[in-house]
TORNU-489435 format. One record per residue (C-alpha): residue number from 0; residue in three letters; y, z, x negated. Coordinates in Angstrom, 3 decimals. Layout:
BEGIN
[rec NUM ALA [Y Z X]] ...
***
This chain:
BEGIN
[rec 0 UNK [21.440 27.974 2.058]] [rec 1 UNK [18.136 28.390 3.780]] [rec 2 UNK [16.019 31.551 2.660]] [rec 3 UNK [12.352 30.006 3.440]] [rec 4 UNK [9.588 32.946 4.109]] [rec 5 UNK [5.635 32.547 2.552]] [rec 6 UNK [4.107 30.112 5.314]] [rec 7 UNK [1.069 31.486 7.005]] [rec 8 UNK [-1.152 28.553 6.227]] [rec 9 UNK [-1.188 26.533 3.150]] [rec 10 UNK [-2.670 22.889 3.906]] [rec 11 UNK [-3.481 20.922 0.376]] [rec 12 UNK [-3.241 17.244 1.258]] [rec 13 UNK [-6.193 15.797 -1.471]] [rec 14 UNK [-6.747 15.406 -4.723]] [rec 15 UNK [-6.944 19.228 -5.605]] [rec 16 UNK [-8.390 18.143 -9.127]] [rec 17 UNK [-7.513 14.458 -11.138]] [rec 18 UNK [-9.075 12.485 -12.385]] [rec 19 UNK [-12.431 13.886 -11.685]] [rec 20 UNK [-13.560 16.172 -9.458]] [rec 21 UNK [-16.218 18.400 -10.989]] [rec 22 UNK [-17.327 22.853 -11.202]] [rec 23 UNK [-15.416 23.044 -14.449]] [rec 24 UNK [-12.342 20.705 -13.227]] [rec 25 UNK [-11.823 22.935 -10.161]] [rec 26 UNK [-11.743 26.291 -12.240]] [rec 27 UNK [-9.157 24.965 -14.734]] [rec 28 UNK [-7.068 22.758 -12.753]] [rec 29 UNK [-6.889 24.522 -9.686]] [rec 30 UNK [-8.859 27.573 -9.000]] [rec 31 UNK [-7.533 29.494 -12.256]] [rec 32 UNK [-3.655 28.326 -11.363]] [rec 33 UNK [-3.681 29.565 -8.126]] [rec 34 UNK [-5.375 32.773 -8.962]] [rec 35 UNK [-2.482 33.213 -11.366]] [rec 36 UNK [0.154 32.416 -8.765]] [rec 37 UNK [-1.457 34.832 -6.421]] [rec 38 UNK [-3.731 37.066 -7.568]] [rec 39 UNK [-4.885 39.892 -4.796]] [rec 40 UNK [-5.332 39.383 -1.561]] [rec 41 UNK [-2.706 41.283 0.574]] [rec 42 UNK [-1.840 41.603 4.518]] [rec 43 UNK [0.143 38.699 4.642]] [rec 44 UNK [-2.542 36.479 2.657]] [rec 45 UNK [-1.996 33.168 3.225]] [rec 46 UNK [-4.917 30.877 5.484]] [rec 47 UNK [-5.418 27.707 2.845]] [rec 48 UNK [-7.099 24.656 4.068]] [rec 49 UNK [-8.062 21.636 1.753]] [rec 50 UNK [-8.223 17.909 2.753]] [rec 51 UNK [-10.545 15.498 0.075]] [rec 52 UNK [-8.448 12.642 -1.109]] [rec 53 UNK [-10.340 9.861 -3.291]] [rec 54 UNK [-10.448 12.104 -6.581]] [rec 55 UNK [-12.096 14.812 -4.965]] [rec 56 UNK [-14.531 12.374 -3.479]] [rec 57 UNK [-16.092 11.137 -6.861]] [rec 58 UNK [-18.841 13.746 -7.439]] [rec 59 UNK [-19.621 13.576 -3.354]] [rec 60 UNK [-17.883 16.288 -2.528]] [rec 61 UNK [-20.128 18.957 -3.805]] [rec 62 UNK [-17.865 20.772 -5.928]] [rec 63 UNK [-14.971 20.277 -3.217]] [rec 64 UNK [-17.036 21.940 -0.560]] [rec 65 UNK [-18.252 24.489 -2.619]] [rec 66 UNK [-15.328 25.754 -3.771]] [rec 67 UNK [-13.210 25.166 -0.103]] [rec 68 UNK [-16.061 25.290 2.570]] [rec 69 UNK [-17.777 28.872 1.883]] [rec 70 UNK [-15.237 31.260 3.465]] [rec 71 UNK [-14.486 32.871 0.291]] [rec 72 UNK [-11.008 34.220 -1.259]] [rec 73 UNK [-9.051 32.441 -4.553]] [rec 74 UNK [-7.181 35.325 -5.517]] [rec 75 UNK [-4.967 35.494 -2.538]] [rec 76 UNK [-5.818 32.314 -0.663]] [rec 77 UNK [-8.339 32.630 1.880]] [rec 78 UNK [-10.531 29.806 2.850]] [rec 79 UNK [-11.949 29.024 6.339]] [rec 80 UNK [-13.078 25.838 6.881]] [rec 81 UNK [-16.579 24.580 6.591]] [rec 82 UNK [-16.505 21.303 6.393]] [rec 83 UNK [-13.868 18.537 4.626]] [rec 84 UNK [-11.909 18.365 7.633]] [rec 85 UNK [-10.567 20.741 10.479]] [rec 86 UNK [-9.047 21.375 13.234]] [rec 87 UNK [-5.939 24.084 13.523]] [rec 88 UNK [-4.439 25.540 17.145]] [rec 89 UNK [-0.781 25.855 15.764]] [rec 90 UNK [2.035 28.385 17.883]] [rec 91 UNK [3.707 26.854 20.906]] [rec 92 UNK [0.924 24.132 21.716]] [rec 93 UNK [1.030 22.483 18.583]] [rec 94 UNK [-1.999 20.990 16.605]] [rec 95 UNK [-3.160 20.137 12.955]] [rec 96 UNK [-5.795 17.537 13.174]] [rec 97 UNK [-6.729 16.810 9.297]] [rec 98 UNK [-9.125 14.214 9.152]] [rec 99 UNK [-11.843 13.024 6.326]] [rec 100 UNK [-11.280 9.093 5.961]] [rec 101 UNK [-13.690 8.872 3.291]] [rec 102 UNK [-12.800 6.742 0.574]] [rec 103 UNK [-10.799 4.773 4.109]] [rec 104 UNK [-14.608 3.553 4.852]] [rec 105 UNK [-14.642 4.585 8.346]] [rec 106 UNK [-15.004 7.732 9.715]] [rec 107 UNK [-19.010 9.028 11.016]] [rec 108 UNK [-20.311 10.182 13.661]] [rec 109 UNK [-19.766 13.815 13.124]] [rec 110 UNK [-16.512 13.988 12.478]] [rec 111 UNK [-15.785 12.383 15.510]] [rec 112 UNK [-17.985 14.579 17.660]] [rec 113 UNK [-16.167 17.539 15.826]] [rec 114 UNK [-12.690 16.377 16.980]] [rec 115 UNK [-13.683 15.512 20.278]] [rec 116 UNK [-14.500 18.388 21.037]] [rec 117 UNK [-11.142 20.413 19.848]] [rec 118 UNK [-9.185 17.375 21.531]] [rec 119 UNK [-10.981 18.855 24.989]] [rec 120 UNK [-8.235 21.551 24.742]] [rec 121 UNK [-5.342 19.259 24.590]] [rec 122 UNK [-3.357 18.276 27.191]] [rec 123 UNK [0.084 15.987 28.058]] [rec 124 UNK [1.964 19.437 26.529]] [rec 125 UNK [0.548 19.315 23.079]] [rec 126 UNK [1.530 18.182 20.059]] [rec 127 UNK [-0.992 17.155 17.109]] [rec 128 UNK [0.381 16.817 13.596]] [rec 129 UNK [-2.034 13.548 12.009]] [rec 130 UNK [-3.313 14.648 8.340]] [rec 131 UNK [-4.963 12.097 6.097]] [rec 132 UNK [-5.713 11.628 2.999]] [rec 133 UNK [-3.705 8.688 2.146]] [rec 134 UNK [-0.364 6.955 3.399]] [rec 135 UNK [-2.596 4.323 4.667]] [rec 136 UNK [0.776 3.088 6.792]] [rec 137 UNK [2.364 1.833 3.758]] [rec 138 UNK [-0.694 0.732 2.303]] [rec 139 UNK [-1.797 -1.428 5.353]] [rec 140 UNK [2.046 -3.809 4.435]] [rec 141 UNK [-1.127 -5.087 1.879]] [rec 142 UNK [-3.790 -4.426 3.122]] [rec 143 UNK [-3.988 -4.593 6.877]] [rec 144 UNK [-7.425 -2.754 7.545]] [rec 145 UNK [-6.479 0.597 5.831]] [rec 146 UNK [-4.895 1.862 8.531]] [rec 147 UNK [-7.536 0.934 11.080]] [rec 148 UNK [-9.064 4.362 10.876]] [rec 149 UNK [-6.294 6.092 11.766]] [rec 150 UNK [-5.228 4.033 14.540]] [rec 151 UNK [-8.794 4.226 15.838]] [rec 152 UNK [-8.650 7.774 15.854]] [rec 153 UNK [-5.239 8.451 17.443]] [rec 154 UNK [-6.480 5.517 20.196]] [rec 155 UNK [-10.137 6.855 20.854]] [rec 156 UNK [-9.509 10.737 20.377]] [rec 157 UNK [-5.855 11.599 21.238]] [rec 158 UNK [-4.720 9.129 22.948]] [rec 159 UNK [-7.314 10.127 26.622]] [rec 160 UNK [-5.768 13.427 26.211]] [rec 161 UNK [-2.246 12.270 26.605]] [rec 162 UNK [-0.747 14.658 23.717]] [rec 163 UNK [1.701 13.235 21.936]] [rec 164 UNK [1.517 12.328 17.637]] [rec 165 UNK [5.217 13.153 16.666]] [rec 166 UNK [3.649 13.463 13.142]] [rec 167 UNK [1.509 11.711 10.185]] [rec 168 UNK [1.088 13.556 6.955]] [rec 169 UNK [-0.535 12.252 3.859]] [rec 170 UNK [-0.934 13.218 0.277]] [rec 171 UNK [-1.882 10.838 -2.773]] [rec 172 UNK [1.081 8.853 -3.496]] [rec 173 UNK [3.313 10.846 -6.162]] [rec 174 UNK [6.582 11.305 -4.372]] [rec 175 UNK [8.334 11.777 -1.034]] [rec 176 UNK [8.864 9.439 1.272]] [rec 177 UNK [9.608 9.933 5.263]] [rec 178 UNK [9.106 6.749 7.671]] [rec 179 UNK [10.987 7.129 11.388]] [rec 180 UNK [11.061 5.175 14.141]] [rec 181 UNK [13.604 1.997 14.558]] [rec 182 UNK [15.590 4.207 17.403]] [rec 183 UNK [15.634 7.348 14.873]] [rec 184 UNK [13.324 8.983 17.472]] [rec 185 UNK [9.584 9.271 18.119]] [rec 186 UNK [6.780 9.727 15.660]] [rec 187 UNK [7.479 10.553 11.595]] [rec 188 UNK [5.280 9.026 9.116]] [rec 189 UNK [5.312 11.282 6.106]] [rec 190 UNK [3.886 10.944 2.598]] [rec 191 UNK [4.517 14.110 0.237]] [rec 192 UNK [1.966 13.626 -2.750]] [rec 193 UNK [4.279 15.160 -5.054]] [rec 194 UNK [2.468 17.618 -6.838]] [rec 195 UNK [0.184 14.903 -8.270]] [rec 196 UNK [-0.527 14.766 -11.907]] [rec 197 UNK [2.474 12.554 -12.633]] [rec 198 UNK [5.795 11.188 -10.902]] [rec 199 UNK [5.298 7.455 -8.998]] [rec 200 UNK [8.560 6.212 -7.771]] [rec 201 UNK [9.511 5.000 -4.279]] [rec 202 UNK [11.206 1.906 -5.985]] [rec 203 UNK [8.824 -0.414 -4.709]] [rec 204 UNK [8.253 0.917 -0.710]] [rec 205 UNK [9.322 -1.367 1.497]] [rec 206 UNK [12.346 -0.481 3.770]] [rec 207 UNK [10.784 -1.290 6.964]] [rec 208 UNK [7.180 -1.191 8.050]] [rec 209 UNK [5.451 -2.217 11.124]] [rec 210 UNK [2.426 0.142 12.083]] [rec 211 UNK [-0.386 -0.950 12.769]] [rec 212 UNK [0.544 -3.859 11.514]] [rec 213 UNK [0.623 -7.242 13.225]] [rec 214 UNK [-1.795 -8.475 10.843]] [rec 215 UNK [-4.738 -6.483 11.390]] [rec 216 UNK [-8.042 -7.583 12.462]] [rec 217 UNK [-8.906 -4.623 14.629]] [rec 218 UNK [-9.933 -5.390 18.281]] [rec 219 UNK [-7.902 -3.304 20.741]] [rec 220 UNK [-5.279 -2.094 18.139]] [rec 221 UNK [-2.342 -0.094 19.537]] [rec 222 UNK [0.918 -1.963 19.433]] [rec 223 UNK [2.912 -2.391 16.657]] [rec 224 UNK [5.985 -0.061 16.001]] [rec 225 UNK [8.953 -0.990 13.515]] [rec 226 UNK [9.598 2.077 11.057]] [rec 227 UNK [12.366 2.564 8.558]] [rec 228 UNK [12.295 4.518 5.266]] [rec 229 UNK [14.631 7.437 5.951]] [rec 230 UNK [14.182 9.766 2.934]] [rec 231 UNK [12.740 9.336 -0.549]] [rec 232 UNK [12.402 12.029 -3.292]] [rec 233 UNK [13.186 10.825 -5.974]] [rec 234 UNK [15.301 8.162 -4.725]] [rec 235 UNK [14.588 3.942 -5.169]] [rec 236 UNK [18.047 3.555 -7.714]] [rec 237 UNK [16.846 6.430 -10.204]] [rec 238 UNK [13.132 5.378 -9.988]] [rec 239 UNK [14.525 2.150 -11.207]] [rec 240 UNK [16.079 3.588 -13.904]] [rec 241 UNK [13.220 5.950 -14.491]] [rec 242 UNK [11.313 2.830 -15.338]] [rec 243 UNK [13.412 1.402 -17.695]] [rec 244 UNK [12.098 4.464 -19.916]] [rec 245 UNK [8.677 2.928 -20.038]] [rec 246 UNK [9.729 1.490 -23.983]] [rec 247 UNK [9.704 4.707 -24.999]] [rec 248 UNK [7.529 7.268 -23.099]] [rec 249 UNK [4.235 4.508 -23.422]] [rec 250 UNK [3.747 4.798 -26.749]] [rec 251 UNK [4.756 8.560 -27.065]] [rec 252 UNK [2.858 10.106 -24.584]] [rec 253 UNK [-0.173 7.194 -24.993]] [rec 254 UNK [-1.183 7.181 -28.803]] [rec 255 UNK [-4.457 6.121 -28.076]] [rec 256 UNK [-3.049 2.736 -26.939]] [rec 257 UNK [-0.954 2.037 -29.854]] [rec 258 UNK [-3.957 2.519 -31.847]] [rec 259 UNK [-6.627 0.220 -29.383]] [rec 260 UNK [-3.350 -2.589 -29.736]] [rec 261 UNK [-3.243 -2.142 -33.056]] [rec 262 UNK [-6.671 -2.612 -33.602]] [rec 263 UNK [-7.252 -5.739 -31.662]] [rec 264 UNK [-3.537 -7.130 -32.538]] [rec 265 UNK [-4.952 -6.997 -36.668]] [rec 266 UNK [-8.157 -8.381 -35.849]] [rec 267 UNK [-6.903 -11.621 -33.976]] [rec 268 UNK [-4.328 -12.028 -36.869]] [rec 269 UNK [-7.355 -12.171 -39.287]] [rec 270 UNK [-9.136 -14.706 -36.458]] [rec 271 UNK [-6.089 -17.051 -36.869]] [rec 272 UNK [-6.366 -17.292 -40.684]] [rec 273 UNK [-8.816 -18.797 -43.026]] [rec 274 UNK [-11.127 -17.087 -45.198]] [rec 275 UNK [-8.778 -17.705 -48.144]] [rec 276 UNK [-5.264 -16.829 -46.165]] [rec 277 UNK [-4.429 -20.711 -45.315]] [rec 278 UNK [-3.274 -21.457 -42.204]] [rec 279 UNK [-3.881 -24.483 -39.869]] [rec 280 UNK [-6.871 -25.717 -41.514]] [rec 281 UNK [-8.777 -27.614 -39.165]] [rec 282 UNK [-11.736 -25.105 -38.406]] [rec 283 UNK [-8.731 -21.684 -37.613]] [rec 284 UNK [-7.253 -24.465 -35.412]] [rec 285 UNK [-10.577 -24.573 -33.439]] [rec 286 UNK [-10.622 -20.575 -33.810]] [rec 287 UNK [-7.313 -20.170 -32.138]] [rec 288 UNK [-7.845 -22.784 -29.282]] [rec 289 UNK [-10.942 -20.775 -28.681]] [rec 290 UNK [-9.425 -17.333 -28.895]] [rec 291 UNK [-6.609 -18.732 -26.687]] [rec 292 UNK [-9.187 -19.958 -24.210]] [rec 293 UNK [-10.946 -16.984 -23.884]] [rec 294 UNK [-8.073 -14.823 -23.206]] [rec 295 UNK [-7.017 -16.300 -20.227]] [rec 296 UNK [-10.042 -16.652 -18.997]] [rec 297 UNK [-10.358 -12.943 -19.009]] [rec 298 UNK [-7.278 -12.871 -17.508]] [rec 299 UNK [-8.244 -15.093 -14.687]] [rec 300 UNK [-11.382 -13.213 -14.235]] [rec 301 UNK [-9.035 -10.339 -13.626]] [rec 302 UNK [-6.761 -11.602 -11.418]] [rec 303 UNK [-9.839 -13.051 -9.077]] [rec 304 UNK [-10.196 -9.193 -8.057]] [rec 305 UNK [-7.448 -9.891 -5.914]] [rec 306 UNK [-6.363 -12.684 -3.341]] [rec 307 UNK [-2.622 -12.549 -3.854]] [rec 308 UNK [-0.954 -15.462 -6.382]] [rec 309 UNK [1.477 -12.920 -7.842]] [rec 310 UNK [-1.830 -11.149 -9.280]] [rec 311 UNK [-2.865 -14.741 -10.796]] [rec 312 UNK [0.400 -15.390 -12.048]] [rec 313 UNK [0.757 -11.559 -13.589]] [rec 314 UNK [-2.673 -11.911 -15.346]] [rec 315 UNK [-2.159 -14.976 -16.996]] [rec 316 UNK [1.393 -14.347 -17.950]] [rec 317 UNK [0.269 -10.852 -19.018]] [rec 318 UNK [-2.323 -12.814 -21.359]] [rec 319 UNK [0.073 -15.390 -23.216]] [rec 320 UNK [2.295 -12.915 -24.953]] [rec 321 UNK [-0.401 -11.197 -26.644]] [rec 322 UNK [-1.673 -14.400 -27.750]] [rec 323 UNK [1.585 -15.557 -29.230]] [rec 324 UNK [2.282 -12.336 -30.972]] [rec 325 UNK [-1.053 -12.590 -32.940]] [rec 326 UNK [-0.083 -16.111 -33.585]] [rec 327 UNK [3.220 -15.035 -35.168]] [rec 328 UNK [1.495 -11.983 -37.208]] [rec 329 UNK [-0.650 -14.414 -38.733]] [rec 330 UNK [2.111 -16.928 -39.885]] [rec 331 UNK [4.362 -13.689 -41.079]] [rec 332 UNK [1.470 -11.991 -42.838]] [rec 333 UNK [0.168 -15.412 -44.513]] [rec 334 UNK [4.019 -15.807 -45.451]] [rec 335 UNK [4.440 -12.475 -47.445]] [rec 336 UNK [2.986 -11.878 -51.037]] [rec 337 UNK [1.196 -8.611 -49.698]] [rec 338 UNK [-0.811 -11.005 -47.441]] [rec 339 UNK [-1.672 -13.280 -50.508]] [rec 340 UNK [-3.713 -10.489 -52.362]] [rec 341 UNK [-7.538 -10.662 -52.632]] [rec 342 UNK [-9.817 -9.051 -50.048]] [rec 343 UNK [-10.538 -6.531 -49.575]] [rec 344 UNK [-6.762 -5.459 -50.688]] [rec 345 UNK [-4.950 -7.861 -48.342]] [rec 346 UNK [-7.660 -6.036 -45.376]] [rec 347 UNK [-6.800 -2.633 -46.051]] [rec 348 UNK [-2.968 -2.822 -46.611]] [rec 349 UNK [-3.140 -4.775 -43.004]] [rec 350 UNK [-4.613 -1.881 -41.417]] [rec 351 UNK [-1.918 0.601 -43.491]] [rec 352 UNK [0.825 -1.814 -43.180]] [rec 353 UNK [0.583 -4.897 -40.149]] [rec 354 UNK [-1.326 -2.877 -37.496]] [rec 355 UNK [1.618 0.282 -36.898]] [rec 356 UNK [3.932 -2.811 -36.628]] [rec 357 UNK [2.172 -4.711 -34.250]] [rec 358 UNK [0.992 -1.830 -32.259]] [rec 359 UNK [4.732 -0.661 -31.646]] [rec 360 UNK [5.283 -4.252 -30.775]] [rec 361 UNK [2.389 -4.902 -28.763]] [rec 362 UNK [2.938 -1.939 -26.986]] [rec 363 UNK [6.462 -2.708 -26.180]] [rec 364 UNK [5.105 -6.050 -24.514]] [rec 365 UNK [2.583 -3.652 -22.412]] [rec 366 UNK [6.036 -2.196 -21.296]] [rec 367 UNK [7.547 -4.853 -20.368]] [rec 368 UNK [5.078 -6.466 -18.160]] [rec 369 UNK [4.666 -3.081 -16.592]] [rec 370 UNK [8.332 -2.949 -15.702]] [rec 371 UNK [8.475 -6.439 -14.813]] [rec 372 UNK [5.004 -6.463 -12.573]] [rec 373 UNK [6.072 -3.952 -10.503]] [rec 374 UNK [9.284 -5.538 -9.315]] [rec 375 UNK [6.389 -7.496 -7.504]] [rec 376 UNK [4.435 -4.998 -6.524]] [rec 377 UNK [1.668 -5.137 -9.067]] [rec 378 UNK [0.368 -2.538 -11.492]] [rec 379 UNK [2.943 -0.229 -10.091]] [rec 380 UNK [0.841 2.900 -10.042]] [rec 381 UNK [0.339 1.609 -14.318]] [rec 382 UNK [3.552 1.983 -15.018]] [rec 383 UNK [3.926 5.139 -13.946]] [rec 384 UNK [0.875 6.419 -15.306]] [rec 385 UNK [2.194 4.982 -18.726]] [rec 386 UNK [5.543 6.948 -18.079]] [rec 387 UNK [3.664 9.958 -17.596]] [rec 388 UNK [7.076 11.969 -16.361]] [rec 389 UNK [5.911 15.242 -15.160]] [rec 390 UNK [9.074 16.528 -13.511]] [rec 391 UNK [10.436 15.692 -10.005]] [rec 392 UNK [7.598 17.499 -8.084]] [rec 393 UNK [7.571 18.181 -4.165]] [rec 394 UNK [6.097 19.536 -1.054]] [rec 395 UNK [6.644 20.661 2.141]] [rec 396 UNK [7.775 23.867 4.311]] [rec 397 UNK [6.906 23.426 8.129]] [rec 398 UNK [7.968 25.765 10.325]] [rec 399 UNK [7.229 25.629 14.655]] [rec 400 UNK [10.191 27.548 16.341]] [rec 401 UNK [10.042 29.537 19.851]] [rec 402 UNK [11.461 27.015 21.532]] [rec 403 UNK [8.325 24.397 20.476]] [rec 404 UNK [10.343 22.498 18.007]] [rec 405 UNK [8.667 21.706 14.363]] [rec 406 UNK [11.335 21.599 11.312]] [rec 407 UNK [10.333 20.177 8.314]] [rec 408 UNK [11.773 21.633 5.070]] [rec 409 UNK [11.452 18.684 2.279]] [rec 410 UNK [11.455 20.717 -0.857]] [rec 411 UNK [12.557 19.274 -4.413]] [rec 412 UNK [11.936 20.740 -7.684]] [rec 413 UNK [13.712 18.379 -10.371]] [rec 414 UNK [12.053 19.723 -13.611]] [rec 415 UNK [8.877 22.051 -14.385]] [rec 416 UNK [8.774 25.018 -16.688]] [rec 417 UNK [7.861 23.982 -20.223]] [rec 418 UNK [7.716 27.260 -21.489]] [rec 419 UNK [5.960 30.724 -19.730]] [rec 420 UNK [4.991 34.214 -20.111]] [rec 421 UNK [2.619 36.676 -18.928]] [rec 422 UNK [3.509 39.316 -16.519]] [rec 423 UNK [0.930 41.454 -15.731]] [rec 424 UNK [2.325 44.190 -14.494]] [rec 425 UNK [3.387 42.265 -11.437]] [rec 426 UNK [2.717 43.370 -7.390]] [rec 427 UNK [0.003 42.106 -5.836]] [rec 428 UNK [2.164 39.136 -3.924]] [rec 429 UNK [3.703 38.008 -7.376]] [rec 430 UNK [2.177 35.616 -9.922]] [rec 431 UNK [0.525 36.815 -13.547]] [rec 432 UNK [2.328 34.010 -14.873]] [rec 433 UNK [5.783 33.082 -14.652]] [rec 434 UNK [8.138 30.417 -16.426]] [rec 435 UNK [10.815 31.677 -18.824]] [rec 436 UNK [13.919 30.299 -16.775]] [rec 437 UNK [13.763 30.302 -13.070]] [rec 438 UNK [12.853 27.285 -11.075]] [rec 439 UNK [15.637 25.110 -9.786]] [rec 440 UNK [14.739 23.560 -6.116]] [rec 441 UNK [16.492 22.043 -3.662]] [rec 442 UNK [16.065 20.112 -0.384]] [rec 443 UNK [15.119 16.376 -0.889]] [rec 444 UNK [16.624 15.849 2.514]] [rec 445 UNK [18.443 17.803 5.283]] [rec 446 UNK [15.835 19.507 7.148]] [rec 447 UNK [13.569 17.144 9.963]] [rec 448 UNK [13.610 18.135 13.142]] [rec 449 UNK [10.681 16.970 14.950]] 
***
């Protein structure tokens, strides 16, 4: 039992607003919260610093730096920076070096000038903790170029000064997940995105990463390291099993897609049958070849946004069962007497009747390739999206002792407050708003010691 204190610097890791950054997004989703949580400013006010991740990127950063780059106080959260990234001088000769990666474009000319010269106070003694944006070390076991930034900066801007990188920290993935060195030693590649809008499991990481990896194009790259997933929040096994709820959370918490499925799965039923409800007449036969046809070819126009065969093979295979199932509605409803009445009768009870049928249906097959695709690492962020699980948030407590070491405190909270009340009579240190039963958290891991 570990009795954490207030940290004196709050560092947001991206993505302070989703989907869309914008004035009014920022006051609801993240300036009026954290007013609530703290209100006043006090003597032990917090620092808070802010790092852009890709959502906060969409309007061009003007309502990011407007809101995080003028020096001003949220409630009790003071802001200091003046640009999107920064540079921190951390107790005992440690560093926080958060950089901008921009959308992982590359990183300008300024930003580099600005880091150069805070890395002219480092020396073989200091330690820099890495902040970016995005785990691009997990992402680059894809795509090999997204880490090149990083590894260009730790290799043109660190590296001359002979400090030492013990840490990476990253944002935008949904969950926990802690990378170490083969020997258990040497530099920790974190990823704690868990206070995104919804839960993405860790299911589909890979066990073992090499960074940068061998792949990469990148003249001069440093050499590759082998890293080994250590700790995961909430574990592989239950994000598996969190999947498996897809057949019921998609269509409750996503309405609007059964009624898009139902829509389209009714109006290819009608494309399959003749005017007068007879199937397989020569000219519906043409229709379905046709509507066949063009399916997959929007499927295969899909899949050539990406190189990889599992994405051709997902697309297509994605494509077919939608296809059959309006093929089978069409046979069923030509079958039944209800199908056999006059238009506009047989239209109208197809909508009332067929299309909250087929929707359900459709929109179980939606699961199903979700939950099946992302055993092969497609469409993986989809199916959590579609889950839309709220709970299992997470984020981090660092704390630098006297003797130079950094501890890092994974912390887990397994379910949010569905209900709260007001409490405005609270000191100036305690939030307006608080849930109704306290908040359960524990450690996602034994403490780090770095």
């Amino acid at each position: 039992d570990v009795v954490l204190p207030r940290g004196n610097v709050l560092v947001l890791g991206g993505d302070q607003v989703y989907p869309t950054a914008s004035g009014r997004a920022y006051g609801n989703r993240w300036k009026g919260p954290y007013q609530a949580a703290l209100p006043v400013v006090t003597p032990e006010t917090p620092f808070l610093y802010a790092l852009p991740g890709n959502h906060d990127w969409y309007d061009g950063l003007t309502a990011f730096l407007r809101l995080f780059a003028q020096g001003e106080c949220i409630g009790g959260w003071c802001t200091r920076q003046q640009r999107s990234y920064f540079a921190l001088a951390l107790p005992h000769r440690w560093w926080l070096f958060a950089i901008d990666t921009q959308l992982d474009v590359y990183i300008d000319k300024p930003q580099l000038r600005y880091f150069q010269a805070a890395a002219a106070n480092l020396g073989p003694d200091d330690k820099v903790i890495l902040c970016a944006a995005r785990p691009t070390w997990v992402i680059s076991q894809q795509l090999p170029e997204a880490y090149d930034s990083i590894d260009f900066f730790v290799r043109t801007i660190i590296e001359p000064t002979r400090a030492q990188v013990p840490l990476l920290l990253s944002g935008d993935a949904h969950h926990y997940a802690r990378y170490a060195g083969t020997d258990g030693r040497g530099r920790q590649l974190v990823t704690c995105g868990g206070g995104g809008a919804y839960l993405v499991g860790t299911a589909h990481l890979p066990t073992q990463i090499e960074v940068p990896p061998p792949t990469t194009l990148m003249r001069s790259a440093s050499e590759s390291r082998r890293y080994v997933l250590h700790g995961t929040f909430p574990t592989p096994e239950r994000s598996w099993r969190l999947g498996w709820t897809i057949f019921g959370r998609l269509p409750w918490r996503n309405p609007g897609l059964l009624v898009l499925l139902g829509l389209m799965q009714t109006l290819l039923m009608f494309a399959m049958r003749t005017a007068h409800g007879r199937w397989i007449t020569a000219p519906i036969a043409v229709g379905v070849v046709a509507v066949f046809a063009g399916t997959l070819l929007f499927a295969i126009v899909l899949a050539l946004q990406r190189s990889k065969v599992r994405h051709w093979i997902a697309a297509v295979l994605h494509a077919v069962p939608h296809v059959a199932l309006g093929y089978a509605g069409a046979v069923a409803w030509s079958a039944l007497p209800i199908g056999q009445l006059p238009n506009p009768w047989s239209i109208v009870l197809a909508f009332i009747v067929y299309a909250p049928v087929v929707a359900l249906v459709d929109c179980w097959i939606v699961a199903a390739y979700l939950l099946l695709a992302s055993r092969f690492q497609v469409n993986v962020n989809e199916l959590y999206a579609g889950l839309g699980i709220e709970d299992c948030k997470s984020f981090l407590r660092l704390h630098i002792a006297r003797n130079g070491s950094l501890t890092i405190y994974p912390i887990a909270v397994e379910r949010v407050p569905r209900k709260w009340r007001t409490h405005p009579n609270a000191p100036d240190d305690a939030p307006w708003i608080v849930p109704t039963e306290p908040l359960s958290v524990r450690l996602a891991e034994p403490p780090v010691s770095v």
